[in-house]
N, C-alpha and C positions, 0 to 999 in steps of 0.2 A: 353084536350086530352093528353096534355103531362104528368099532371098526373097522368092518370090512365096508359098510358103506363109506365112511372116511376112506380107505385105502381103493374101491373102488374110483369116487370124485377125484382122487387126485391123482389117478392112473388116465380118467378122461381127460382131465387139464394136460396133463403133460405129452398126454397125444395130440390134442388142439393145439398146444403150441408148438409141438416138431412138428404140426401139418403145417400151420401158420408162414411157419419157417422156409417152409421145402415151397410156398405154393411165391412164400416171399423172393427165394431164389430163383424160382421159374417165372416170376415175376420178370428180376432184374434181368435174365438172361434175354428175355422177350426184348424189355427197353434196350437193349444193350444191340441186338443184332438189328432192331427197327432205326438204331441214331446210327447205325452201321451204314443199312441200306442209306438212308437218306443224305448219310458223309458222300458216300459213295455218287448218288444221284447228286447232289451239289458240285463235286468234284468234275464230273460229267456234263453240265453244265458250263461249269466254268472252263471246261477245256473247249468247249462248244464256242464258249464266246471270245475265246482268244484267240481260236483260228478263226473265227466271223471277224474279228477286228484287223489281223493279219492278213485278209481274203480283203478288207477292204482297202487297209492301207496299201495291200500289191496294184488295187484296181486304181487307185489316187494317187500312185508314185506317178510322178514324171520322171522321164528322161532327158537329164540336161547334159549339155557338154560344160566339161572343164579343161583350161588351158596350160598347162605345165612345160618346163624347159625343158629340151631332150638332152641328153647326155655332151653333145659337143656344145650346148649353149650357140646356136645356131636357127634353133625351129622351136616351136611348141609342136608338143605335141597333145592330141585329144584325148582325154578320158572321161569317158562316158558314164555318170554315175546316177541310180534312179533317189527320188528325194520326194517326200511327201506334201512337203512345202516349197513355193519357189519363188523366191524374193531377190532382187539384187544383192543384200546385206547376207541371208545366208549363201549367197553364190561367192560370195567375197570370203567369209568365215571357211567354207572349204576349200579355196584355195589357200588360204592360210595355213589349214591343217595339213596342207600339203598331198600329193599323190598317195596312190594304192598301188600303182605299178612301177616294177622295175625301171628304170635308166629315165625317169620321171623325174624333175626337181622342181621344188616351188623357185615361184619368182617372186613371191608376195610375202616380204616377213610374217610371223606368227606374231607377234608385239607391236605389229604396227597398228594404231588404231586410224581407222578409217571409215567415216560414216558416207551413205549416200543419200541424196536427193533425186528425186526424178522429176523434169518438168519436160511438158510438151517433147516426149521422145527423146528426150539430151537427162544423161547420169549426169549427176555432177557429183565427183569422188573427191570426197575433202579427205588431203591427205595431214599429218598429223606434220607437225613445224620441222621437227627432226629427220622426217622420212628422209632423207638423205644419207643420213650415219647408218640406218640400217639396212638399206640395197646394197646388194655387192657386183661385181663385176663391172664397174666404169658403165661406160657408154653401152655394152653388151648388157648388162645387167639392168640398166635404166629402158635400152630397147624392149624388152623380156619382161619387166614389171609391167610397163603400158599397155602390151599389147597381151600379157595375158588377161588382166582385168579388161582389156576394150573388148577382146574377142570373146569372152566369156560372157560378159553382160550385152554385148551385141546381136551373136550369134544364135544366143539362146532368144528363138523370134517369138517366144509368149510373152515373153516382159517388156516389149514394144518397145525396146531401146533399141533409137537407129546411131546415135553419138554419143560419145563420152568426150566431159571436159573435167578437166584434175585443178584443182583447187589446192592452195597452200595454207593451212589455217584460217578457213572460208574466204580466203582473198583468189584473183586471178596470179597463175606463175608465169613465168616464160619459162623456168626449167627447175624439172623434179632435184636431181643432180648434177646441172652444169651440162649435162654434154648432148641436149634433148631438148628443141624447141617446143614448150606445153602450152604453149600461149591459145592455141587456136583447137577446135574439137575431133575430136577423134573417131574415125571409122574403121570399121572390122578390118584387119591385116589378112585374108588369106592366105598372102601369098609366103608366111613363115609359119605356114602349116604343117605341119608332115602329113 
C-alpha cells in the first residue's frame, strides 16, 4: 500500500511540474509577444516623432540664395537652397562647400577661414592674412569672391545687411589681391547676376 501511495505522490509531483513548465512556457510566450507589441508601439512612435521633427524643420527652413560663378567666370549665378538656421557665418560656410548645381563654381575657397561681424547693417568679413594665395583667377577671380559673399550676405534681406566691408586680419585693406579697390563698403552687385 505504501507503495502505490509513494508511486501515486510522485506521479502527482511530476505532473505539477510538467504543468508548472507548460503554464511557465505560456507564460514566456505571453511576455514575449506583449515586449513585442509594445517594441512595436515605441517604434511607431518614434517614427511619429521623426516625421513631427521633419514637418517642423520643413516649416522652419528658410529660403536663402547663394551666389556661385557661372561657367565662363563672367556672372554669379543663384542657387537657392532651404536652411534651418540662417546666419551670415553659416551662409559663408555654404558657399564654401561649394554649389549643388551643374556649370556652378565656388568663388570662396573651402580653407579660407573667415569670421564675420555685423554692426549697425555693415558685415564686416575678416578675411584671413593669406587669402590672397588662395583665390584664383586674377582680377576675375578677386571680382567673383567679393561680390559672391556681398550679394549673398546682402541679398538675403532677413539678416538686415545692407553693406559689407572686408577686412584683412581685423585691419582695413585697399585690396584683397591687388587688382580690387576694398577700401571702401560694399553693395549688392546685381547687375553680374544671371
Amino acid at each position: 500500500m505504501k507503495k502505490i501511495m509513494y508511486f501515486i505522490l510522485c506521479s502527482l509531483l511530476a505532473i505539477s511540474f510538467v504543468g508548472c513548465g507548460k503554464t511557465s512556457e505560456n507564460s514566456n510566450e505571453k511576455d514575449q509577444k506583449e515586449k513585442s507589441a509594445v517594441s512595436t508601439e515605441k517604434k511607431d512612435e518614434n517614427k511619429d516623432v521623426e516625421q513631427k521633427q521633419e514637418d517642423a524643420k520643413k516649416e522652419t527652413a528658410k529660403k536663402v540664395s547663394l551666389y556661385f560663378v557661372d561657367d565662363q567666370a563672367m556672372y554669379l549665378n543663384k542657387e537657392e537652397v532651404e536652411l534651418g538656421e540662417v546666419t551670415p557665418e553659416i551662409l559663408i560656410k555654404k558657399l564654401q562647400e561649394g554649389p549643388k548645381e551643374k556649370n556652378h563654381y565656388p568663388a570662396v575657397p573651402k580653407d579660407a577661414e573667415i569670421k564675420i561681424n555685423v554692426k549697425e547693417n555693415v558685415a564686416y568679413v575678416d578675411l584671413e592674412k593669406n587669402i590672397a594665395t588662395k583665390i584664383n583667377g586674377g582680377s576675375t577671380g578677386e571680382n567673383m569672391f567679393v561680390y559672391s559673399i556681398a550679394n549673398t550676405l546682402i541679398l538675403n534681406k532677413d539678416l538686415g545687411i545692407n553693406e559689407v566691408k572686408f577686412l584683412l586680419d581685423g585691419k582695413d585693406t585697399e585690396t584683397i589681391n591687388g587688382h580690387m579697390d576694398t577700401s571702401g563698403k560694399f553693395k549688392a552687385n546685381e547687375k553680374i547676376v544671371k
